[in-house]
C-alpha positions as CSV (number, residue, x, y, z in Angstrom):
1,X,20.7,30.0,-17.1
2,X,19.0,27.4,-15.4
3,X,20.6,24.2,-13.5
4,X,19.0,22.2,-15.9
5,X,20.8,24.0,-19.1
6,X,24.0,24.2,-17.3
7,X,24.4,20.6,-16.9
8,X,23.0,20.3,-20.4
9,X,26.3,22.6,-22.2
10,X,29.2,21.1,-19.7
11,X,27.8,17.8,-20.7
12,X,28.0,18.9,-24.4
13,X,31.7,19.8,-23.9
14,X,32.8,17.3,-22.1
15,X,31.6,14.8,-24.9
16,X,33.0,17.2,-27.7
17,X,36.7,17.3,-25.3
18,X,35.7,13.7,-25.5
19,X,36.9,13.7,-29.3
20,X,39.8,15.8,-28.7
21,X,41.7,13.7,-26.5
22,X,40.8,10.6,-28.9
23,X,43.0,12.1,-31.5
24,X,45.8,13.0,-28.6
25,X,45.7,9.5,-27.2
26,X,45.9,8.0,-31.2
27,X,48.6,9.9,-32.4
28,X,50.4,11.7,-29.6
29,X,53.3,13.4,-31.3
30,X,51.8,13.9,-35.0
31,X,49.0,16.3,-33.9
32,X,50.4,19.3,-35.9
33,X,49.2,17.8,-39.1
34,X,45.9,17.7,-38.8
35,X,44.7,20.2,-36.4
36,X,41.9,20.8,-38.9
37,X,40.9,17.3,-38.8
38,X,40.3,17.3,-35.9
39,X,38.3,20.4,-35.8
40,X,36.0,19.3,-38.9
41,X,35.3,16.2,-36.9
42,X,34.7,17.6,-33.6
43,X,32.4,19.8,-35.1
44,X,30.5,16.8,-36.7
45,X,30.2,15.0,-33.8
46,X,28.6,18.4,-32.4
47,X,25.0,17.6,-33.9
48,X,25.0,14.2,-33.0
49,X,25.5,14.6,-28.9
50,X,23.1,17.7,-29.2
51,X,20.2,15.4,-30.4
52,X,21.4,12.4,-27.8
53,X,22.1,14.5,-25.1
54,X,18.2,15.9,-26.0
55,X,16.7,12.7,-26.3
56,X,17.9,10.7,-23.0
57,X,18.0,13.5,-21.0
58,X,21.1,12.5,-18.8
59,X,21.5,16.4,-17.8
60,X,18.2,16.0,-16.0
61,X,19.5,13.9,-13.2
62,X,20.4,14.5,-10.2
63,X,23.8,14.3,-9.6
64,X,24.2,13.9,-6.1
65,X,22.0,11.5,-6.3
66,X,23.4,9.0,-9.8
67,X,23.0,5.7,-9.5
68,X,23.7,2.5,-11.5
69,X,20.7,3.1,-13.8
70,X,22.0,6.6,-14.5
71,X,25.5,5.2,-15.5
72,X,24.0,1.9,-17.8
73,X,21.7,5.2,-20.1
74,X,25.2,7.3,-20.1
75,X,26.8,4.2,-21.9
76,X,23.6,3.8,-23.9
77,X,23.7,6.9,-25.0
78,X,27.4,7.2,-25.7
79,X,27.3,3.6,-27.5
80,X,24.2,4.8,-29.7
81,X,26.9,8.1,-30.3
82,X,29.8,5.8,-31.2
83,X,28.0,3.6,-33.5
84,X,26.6,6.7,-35.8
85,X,30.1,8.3,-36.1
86,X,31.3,4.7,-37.2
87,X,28.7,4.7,-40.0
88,X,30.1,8.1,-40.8
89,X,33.8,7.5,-40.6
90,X,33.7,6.0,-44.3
91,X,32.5,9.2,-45.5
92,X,34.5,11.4,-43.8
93,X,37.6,9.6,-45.1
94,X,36.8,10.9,-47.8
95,X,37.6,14.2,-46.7
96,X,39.5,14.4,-43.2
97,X,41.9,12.0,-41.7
98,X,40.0,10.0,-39.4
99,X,41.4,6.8,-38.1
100,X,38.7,4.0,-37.0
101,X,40.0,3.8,-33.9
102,X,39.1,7.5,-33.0
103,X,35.3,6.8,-32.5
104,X,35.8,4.0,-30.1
105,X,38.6,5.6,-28.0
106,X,36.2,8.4,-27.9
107,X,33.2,6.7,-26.7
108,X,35.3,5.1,-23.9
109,X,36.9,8.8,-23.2
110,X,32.9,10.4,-22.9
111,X,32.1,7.3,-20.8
112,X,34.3,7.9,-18.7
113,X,34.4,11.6,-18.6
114,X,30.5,12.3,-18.3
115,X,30.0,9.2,-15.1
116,X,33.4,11.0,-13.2
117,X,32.1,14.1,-13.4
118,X,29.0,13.2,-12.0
119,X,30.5,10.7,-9.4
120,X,32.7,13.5,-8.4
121,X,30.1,15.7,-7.6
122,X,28.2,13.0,-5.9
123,X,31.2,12.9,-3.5
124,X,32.0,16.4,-3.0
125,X,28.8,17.2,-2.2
126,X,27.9,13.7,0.0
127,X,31.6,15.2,1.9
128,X,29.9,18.4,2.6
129,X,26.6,16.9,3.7
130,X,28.7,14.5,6.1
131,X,31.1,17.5,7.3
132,X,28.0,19.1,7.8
133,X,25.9,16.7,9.8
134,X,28.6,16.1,11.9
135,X,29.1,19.5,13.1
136,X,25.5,19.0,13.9
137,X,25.4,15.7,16.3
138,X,26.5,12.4,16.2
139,X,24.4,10.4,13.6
140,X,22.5,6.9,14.5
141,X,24.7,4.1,14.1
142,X,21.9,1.6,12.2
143,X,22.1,-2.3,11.8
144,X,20.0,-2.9,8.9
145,X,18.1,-6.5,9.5
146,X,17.4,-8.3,6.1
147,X,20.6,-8.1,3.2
148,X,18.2,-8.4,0.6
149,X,17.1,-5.8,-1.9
150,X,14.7,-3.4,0.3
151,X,17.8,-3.5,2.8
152,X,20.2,-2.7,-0.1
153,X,18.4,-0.2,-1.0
154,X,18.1,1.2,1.9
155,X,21.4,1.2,2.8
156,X,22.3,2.9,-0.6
157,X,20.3,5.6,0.6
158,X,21.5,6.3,4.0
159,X,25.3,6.3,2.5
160,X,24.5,9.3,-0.2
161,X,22.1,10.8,2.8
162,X,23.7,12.1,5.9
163,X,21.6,14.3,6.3
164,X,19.1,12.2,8.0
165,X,21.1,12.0,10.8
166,X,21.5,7.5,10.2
167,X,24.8,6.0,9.3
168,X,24.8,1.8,8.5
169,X,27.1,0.1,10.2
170,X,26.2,-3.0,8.7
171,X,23.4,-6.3,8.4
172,X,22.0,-8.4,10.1
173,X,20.5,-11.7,7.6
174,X,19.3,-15.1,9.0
175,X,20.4,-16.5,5.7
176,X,23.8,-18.4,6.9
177,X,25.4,-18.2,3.2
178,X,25.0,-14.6,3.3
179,X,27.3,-13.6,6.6
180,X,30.4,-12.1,6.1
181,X,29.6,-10.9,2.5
182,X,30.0,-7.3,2.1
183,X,26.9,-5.2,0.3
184,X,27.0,-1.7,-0.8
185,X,30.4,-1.9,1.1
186,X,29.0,-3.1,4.7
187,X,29.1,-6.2,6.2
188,X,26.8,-8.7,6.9
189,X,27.7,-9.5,10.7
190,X,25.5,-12.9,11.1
191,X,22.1,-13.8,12.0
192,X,19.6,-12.5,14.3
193,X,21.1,-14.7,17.1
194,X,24.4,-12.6,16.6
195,X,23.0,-9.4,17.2
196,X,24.4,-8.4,20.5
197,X,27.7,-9.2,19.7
198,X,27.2,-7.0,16.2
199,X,26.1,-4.1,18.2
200,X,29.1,-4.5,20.4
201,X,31.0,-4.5,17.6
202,X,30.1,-1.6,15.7
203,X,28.4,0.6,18.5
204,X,24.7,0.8,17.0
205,X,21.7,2.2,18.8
206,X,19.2,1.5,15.9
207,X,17.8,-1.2,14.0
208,X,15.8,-0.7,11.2
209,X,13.9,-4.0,10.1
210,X,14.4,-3.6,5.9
211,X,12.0,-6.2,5.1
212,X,8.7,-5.6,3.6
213,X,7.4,-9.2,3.0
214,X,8.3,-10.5,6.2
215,X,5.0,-11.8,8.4
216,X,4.0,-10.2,11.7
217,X,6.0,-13.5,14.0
218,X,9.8,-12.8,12.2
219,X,9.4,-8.7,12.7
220,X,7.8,-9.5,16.0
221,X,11.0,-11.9,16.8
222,X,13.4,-8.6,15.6
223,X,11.4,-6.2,17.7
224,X,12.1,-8.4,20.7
225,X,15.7,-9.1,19.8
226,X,16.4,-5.1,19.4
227,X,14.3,-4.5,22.8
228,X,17.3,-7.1,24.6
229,X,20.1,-5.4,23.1
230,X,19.1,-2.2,23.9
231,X,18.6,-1.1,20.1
232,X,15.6,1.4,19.0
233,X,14.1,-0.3,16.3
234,X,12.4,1.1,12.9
235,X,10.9,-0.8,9.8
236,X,10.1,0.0,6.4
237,X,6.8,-0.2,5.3
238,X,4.9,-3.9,4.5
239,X,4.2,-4.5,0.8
240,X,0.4,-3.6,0.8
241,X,1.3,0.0,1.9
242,X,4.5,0.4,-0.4
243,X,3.3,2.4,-3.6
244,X,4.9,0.9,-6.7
245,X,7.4,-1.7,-4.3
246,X,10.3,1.6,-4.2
247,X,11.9,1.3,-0.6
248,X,13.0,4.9,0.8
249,X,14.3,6.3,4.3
250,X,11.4,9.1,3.8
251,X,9.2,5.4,4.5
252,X,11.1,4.6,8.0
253,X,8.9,4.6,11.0
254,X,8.7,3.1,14.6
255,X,7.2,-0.5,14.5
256,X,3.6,-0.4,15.0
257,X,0.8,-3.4,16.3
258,X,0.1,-4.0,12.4
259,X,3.4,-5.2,12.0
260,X,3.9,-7.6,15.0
261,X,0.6,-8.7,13.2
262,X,1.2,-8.9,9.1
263,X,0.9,-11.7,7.3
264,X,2.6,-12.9,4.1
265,X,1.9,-11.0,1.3
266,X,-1.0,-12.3,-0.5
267,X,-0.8,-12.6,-4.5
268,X,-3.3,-10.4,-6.0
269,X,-4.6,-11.2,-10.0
270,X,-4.3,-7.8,-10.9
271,X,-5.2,-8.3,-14.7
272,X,-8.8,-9.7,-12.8
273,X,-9.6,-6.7,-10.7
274,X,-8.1,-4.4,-13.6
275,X,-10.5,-6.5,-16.2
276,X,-14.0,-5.0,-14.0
277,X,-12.4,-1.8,-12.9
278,X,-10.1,0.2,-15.8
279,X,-12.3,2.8,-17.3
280,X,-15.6,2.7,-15.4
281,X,-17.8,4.9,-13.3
282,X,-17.2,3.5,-9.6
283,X,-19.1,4.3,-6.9
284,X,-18.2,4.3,-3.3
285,X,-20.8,4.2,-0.7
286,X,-19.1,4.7,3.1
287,X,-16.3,6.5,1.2
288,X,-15.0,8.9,4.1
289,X,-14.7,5.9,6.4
290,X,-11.5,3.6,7.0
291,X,-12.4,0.5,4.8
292,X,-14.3,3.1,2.3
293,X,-11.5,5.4,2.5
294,X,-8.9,2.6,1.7
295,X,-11.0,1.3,-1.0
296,X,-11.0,4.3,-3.1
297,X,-7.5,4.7,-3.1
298,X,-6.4,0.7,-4.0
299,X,-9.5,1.5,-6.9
300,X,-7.2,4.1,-8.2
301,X,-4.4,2.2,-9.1
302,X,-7.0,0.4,-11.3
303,X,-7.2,3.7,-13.3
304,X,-11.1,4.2,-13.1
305,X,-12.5,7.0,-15.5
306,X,-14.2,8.1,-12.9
307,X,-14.6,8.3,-8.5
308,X,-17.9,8.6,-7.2
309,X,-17.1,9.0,-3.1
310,X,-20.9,9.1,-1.2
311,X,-20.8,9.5,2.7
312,X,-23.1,11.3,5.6
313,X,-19.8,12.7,7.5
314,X,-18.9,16.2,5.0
315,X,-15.2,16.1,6.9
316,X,-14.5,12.7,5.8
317,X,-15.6,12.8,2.1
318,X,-13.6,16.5,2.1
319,X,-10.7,14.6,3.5
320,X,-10.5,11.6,0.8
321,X,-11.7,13.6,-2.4
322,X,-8.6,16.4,-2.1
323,X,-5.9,13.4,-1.1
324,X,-7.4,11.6,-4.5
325,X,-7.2,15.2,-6.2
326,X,-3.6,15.5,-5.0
327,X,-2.6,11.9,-5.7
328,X,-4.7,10.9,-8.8
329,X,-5.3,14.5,-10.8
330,X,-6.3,12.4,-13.9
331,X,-8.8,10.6,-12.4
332,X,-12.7,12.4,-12.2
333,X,-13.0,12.4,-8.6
334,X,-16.9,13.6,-7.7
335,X,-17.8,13.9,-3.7
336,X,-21.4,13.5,-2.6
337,X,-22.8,14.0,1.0
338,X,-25.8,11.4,1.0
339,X,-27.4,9.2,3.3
340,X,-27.7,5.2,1.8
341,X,-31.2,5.7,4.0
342,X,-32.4,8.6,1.6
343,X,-33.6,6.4,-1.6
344,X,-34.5,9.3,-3.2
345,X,-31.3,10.8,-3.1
346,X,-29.7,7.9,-3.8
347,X,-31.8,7.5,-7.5
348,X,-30.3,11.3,-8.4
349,X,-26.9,10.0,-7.8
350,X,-27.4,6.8,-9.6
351,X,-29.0,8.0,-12.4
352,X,-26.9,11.5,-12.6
353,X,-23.6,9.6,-12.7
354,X,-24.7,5.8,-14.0
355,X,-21.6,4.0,-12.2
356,X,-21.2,0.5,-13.8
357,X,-19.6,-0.4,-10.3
358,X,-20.5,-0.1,-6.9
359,X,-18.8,-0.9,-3.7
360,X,-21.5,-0.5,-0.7
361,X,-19.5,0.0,2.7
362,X,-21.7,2.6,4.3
363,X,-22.6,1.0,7.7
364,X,-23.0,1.1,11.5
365,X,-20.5,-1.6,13.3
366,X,-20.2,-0.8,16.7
367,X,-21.5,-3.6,18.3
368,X,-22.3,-2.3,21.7
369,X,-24.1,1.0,20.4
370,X,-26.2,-0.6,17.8
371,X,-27.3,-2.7,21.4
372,X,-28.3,0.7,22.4
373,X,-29.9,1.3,19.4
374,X,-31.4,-0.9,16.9
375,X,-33.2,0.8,14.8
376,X,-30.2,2.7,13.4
377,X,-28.9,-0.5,12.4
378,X,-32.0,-1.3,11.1
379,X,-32.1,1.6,9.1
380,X,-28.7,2.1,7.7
381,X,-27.2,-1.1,7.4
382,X,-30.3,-2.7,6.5
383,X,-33.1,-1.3,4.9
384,X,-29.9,1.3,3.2
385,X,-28.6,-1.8,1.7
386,X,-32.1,-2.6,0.0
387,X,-32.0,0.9,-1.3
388,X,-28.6,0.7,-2.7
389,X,-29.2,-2.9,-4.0
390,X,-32.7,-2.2,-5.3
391,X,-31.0,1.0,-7.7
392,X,-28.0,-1.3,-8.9
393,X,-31.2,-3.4,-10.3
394,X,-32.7,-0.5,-12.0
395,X,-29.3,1.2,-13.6
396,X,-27.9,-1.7,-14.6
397,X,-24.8,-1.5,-12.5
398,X,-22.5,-4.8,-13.3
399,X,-20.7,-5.4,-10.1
400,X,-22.0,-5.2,-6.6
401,X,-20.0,-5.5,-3.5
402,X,-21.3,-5.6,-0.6
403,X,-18.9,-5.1,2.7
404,X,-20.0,-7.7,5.3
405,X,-18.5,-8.9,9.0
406,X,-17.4,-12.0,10.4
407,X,-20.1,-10.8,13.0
408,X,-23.1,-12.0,10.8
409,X,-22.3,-15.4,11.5
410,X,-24.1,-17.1,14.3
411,X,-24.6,-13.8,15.8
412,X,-25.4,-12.5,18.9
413,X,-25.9,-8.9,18.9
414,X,-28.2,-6.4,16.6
415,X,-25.3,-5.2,14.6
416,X,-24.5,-8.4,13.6
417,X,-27.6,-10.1,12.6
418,X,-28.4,-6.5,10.6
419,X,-26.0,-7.2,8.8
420,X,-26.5,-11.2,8.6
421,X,-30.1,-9.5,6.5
422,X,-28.2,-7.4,4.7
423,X,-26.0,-10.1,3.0
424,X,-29.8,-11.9,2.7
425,X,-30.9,-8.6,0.9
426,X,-28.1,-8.7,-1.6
427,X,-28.8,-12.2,-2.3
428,X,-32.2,-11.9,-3.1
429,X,-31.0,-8.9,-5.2
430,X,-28.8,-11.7,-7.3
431,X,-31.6,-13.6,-7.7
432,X,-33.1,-10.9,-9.7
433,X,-30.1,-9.8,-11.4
434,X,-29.8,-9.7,-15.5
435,X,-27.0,-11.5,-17.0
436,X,-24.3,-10.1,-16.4
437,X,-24.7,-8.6,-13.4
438,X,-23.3,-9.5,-10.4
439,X,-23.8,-9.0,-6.9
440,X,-22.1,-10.6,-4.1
441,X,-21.3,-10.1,-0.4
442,X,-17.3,-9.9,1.1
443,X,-17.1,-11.1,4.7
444,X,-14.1,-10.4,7.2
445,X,-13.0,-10.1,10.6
446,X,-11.8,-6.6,12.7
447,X,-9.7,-4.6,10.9
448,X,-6.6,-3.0,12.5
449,X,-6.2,0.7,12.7
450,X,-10.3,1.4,11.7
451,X,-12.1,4.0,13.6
452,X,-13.6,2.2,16.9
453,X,-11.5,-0.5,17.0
454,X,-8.8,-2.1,19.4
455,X,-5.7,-0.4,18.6
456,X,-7.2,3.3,18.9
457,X,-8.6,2.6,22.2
458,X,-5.9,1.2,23.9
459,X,-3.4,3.9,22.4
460,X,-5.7,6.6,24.1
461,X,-6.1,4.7,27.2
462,X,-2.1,4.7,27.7
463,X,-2.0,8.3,27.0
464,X,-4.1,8.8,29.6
465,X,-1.8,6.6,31.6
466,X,-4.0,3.8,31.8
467,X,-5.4,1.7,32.4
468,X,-6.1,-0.7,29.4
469,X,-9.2,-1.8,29.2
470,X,-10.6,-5.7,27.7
471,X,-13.9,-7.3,28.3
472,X,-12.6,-10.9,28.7
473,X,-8.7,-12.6,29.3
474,X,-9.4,-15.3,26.7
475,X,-11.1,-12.8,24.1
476,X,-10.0,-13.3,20.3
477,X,-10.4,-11.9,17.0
478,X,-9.4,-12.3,13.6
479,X,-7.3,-9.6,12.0
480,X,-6.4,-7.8,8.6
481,X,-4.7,-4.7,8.0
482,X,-6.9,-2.1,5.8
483,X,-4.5,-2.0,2.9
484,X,-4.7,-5.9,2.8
485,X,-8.8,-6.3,3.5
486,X,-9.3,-3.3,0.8
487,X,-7.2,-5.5,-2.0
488,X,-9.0,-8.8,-1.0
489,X,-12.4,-7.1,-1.3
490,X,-11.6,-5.7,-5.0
491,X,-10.1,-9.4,-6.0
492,X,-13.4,-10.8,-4.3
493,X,-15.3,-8.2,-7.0
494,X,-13.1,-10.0,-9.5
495,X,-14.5,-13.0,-9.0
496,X,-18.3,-12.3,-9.9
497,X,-20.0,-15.7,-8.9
498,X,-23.1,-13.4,-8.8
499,X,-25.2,-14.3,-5.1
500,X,-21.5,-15.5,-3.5
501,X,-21.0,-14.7,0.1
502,X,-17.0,-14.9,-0.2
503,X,-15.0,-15.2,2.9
504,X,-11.2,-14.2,3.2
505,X,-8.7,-15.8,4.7
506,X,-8.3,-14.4,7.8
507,X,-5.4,-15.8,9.2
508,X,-5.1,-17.2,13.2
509,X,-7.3,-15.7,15.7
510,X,-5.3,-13.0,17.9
511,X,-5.8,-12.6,21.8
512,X,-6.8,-9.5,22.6
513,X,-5.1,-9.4,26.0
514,X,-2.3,-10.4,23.7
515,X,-2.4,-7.3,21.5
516,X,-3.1,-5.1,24.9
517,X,0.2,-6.1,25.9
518,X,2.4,-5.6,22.6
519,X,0.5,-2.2,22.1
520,X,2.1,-0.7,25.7
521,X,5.4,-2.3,24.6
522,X,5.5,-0.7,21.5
523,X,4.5,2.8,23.2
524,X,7.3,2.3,25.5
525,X,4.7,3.0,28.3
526,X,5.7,2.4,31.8
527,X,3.3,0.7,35.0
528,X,0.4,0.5,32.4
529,X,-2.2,-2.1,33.9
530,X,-4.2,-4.4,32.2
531,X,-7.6,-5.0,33.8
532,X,-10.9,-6.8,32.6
533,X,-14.1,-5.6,32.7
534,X,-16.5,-8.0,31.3
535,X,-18.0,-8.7,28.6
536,X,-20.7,-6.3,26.8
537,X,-23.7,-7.0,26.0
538,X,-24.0,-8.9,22.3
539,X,-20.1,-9.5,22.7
540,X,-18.6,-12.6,21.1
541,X,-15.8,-14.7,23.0
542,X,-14.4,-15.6,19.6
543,X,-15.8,-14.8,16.0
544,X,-16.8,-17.4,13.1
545,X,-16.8,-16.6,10.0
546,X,-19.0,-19.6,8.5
547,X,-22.3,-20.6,10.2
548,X,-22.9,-24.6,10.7
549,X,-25.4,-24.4,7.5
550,X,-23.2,-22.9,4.8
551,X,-21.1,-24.9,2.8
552,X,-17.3,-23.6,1.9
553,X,-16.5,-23.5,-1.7
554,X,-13.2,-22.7,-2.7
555,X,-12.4,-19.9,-5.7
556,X,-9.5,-19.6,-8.1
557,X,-7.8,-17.8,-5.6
558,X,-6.8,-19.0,-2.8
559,X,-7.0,-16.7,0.3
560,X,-10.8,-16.3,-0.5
561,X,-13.6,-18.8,-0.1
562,X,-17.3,-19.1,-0.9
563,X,-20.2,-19.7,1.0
564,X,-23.9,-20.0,-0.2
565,X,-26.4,-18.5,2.2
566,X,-29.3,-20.7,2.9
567,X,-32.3,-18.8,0.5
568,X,-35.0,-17.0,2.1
569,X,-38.1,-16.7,0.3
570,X,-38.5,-13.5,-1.7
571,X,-42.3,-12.8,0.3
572,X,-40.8,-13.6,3.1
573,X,-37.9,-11.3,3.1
574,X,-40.2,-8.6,1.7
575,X,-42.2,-9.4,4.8
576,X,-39.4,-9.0,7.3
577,X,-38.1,-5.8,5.3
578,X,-41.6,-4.4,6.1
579,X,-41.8,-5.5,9.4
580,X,-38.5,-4.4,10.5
581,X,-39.0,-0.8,8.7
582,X,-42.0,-0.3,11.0
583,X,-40.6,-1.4,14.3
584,X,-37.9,0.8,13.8
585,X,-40.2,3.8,13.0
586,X,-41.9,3.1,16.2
587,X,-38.9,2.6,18.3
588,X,-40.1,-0.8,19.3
589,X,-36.3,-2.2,20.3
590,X,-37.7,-5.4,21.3
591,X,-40.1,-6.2,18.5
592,X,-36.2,-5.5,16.2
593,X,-34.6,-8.0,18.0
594,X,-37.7,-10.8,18.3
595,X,-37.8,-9.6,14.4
596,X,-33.9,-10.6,13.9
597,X,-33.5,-13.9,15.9
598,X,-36.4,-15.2,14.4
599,X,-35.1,-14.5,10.6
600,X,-32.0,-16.2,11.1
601,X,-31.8,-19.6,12.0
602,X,-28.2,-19.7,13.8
603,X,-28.8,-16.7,15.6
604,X,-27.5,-16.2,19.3
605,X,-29.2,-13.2,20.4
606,X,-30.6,-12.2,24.1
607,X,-34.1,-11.7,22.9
């Protein structure tokens, strides 16, 4: 007998003994008489609970685990129970002495019966778990900051798991009206301000920040505050990286550099991005890389009918097409190896697999080795983009998006202004576009956590015990989490002003000798020096995202803007295309770059 069909029967009879003790409790001393009363309706009742106890499967649950939810669909179920045998106690009448109380004081009675029993085993077991774990070690003594629902929630959770080795103590909750209420049976010991006195108090050694749609300065203000009182400090997740908003303790984790740096959530239209995305044939170009990678899984919660994942790197495509296998099996996932500068290659794909949407992220964007060589950047993020734009023209695809920088504005270095003609060749692609079509460009600033950037540096520089490294002291740079530059880009496809060059909101400008410093901080690293090197060549002091000659338009949503490139000439671009294409066959660096600064009228480049 399985677990499952055990619960099932000792549910079954404690809903039968249910009706039973209705009868004792009604007439007490006169039970003699009608013994076979209440066998007759016991054994009609039988049926009934069968086919309830089937259909809301309250057996299934697990026990240990029952919560409130599980408790309201026992009194549903017993209430639906209660109200047929009331319909039915007319014609048993007829037949058996049946009071009409005995149908109510039994649906009270299984109420009652079938949550004890499970609440009992909840506690004999959370007991044994507790007995348990502390013959093991002493757990964590946790302060929980933010009395809200992710911190009730998580609270709930650490009570029925000892297990994990973390026992709540109690909250901390910069809401004044909330202090010295008690929720899920702890306290809520004050505000932040108080927090030394509440770890004196109840003896805790970790904090764990329960507060998913708090910006980057309050968990940055916790951080600190736990770092004085000599608390560890953990966090739940940020909204953008919870799946389906549920708050667990398996989510805990030490506070990294994309916290001290999130921003408020950011509404997202999902009906919008759902309208272009539900049921089509997307394709993903770039799909093994960070931004490419993140894109194709926030596309899956938009229920495609099918994943196309194109990339040069065989690892990286492997990696993201079995994690979408795992995590999406009813999705068609298909994973390509393909180079965007193989147009041949390209035309199988698109004409094999006819996606209807396209996200094109495929691109070289390190800005100091696309200095070293230029006509890689030619090639790939360039004259690749043609290719890709040039075959959503032929097949008809409906949405185009293109995955820009903040670097193409006003730039300085090859990387940039390739990608400055790339946003140009997309353009001139929308100019050609059918109705209907719709192909637009998605601009934004360094992205946390992406391969080659900040973060990842400096995290191996302090394993290497330093030191850190930063071109300039008054260096800054706009930031986005992945998650949250992923979701933007697919609302920005929403949009569909075919030709736009939209622009997200990117927040205040960081300092990187800033972030240097709240990276060995949050490492813990000791004697880790800072030192500056200079700045690289085609390096930007600080990034723009909108050049002098572009005007700002804003869109129905409002963390994303849109800017209209100044037009180029269709022979002329064709002409620059051409040009370009041969000085990067022959090599010719310099001839790339006199190419580049003289295409683009706000460019800063070291010709």
């Amino acid at each position: 007998m399985t677990s499952a069909t055990g619960k099932f029967l000792l549910d079954l009879f404690v809903f039968t003994l249910a009706a039973v003790l209705a009868y004792v409790l009604r007439l007490d001393d006169a039970l003699g008489s009608v013994d076979l009363s209440i066998l007759i309706y016991a054994l009609v009742g039988l049926p009934l609970k069968w086919l309830a106890l089937r259909y809301f499967r309250v057996s299934r649950h697990i026990w240990r685990y029952v919560t409130f939810e599980d408790l309201s669909k026992l009194a549903s179920m017993t209430g639906l129970v209660t109200l047929a045998l009331l319909l039915l106690t007319p014609v048993l009448r007829l037949w058996i002495f049946v009071p009409w109380s005995i149908p109510l004081i039994e649906g009270v009675l299984a109420l009652a019966l079938l949550s004890g029993l499970r609440l009992l085993v909840r506690w004999r077991l959370g007991r044994r778990r507790r007995r348990l774990s502390t013959h093991a070690q002493a757990p964590d003594r946790v302060l929980i900051a933010g009395a809200g629902d992710a911190g009730r929630l998580m609270a709930a959770e650490l009570l029925r798991s000892p297990e994990k080795g973390m026992e709540p103590v109690g909250f901390i909750d910069d809401s004044a009206e909330k202090t010295g209420m008690v929720l899920v049976g702890l306290p809520v010991l004050g505000r932040l301000s108080h927090l030394s006195q509440a770890v004196e108090d109840t003896g805790a050694t970790l904090l764990v920040i329960a507060m998913p749609s708090a910006g980057g300065q309050i968990i940055r203000q916790y951080v600190n505050a736990a770092r004085t009182a000599g608390l560890q400090a953990r966090t739940v997740p940020g909204l953008y990286e919870l799946m389906g908003g549920q708050v667990t303790t398996n989510q805990l984790r030490s506070v990294s550099v994309e916290d001290l740096l999130r921003r408020a959530p950011v509404d997202i239209d999902q009906d919008s991005i759902s309208h272009y995305l539900k049921g089509q044939t997307v394709l993903v170009t770039g799909a093994g890389g960070s931004i490419g990678s993140e894109l194709v899984r926030q596309l899956s919660r938009f229920r495609p009918a099918r994943l196309v994942l194109v990339g040069r790197g065989e690892n990286s495509i492997f990696a993201i097409e079995q994690e979408m296998k795992r995590e999406w099996p009813d999705i068609q996932v298909t994973a390509l190896i393909a180079d965007v500068r193989n147009p041949s290659r390209l035309e199988f794909i698109f004409e094999t697999y006819r996606p209807g949407v396209v996200f094109h992220a495929a691109a070289h964007k390190h800005v100091p080795l696309m200095e070293a060589a230029p006509s890689e950047a030619v090639h790939n993020n360039i004259l690749g983009t043609r290719n890709v734009a040039e075959l959503c023209l032929k097949y008809g695809v409906t949405r185009l998006v293109n995955i820009s920088t903040d670097k193409a504005v006003n730039p300085t270095s090859v990387m940039g202004a390739s990608k400055r003609i790339a946003e140009m060749v997309i353009a001139d692609a929308a100019s050609r576009a059918a109705a209907g079509q719709a192909f637009v460009s998605v601009r934004f600033g360094n992205v946390l956590g992406s391969r080659g950037s900040v973060v990842p540096t400096f995290l191996q520089q302090i394993q290497l015990g330093g030191p850190v490294t930063i071109t300039h002291p008054d260096m800054t740079r706009y930031f986005m989490t992945i998650p949250e530059a992923s979701r933007l880009v697919l609302q920005a496809g929403g949009l569909a002003d075919n030709g736009s060059v939209y622009l997200l909101n990117m927040g205040e400008p960081v300092k990187i000798a800033d972030l240097a410093r709240d990276v060995i901080r949050l490492t813990g690293a000791q004697d880790i020096e800072v030192v500056f090197s200079g700045m690289r060549p085609g390096e930007k002091l600080y990034e723009e995202l909108l050049t002098s000659g572009e005007d700002v338009i804003p869109t129905s949503h409002t963390e994303i803007f849109s800017a209209r490139l100044q037009q180029v000439q269709p022979g002329q671009l064709t002409c620059l295309l051409a040009d370009l294409s041969a000085a990067a066959g022959h090599e010719d660096a310099r001839a790339i770059r006199t190419l580049l600064h003289g295409a683009i009228h706000e460019s800063q480049m070291q010709v």
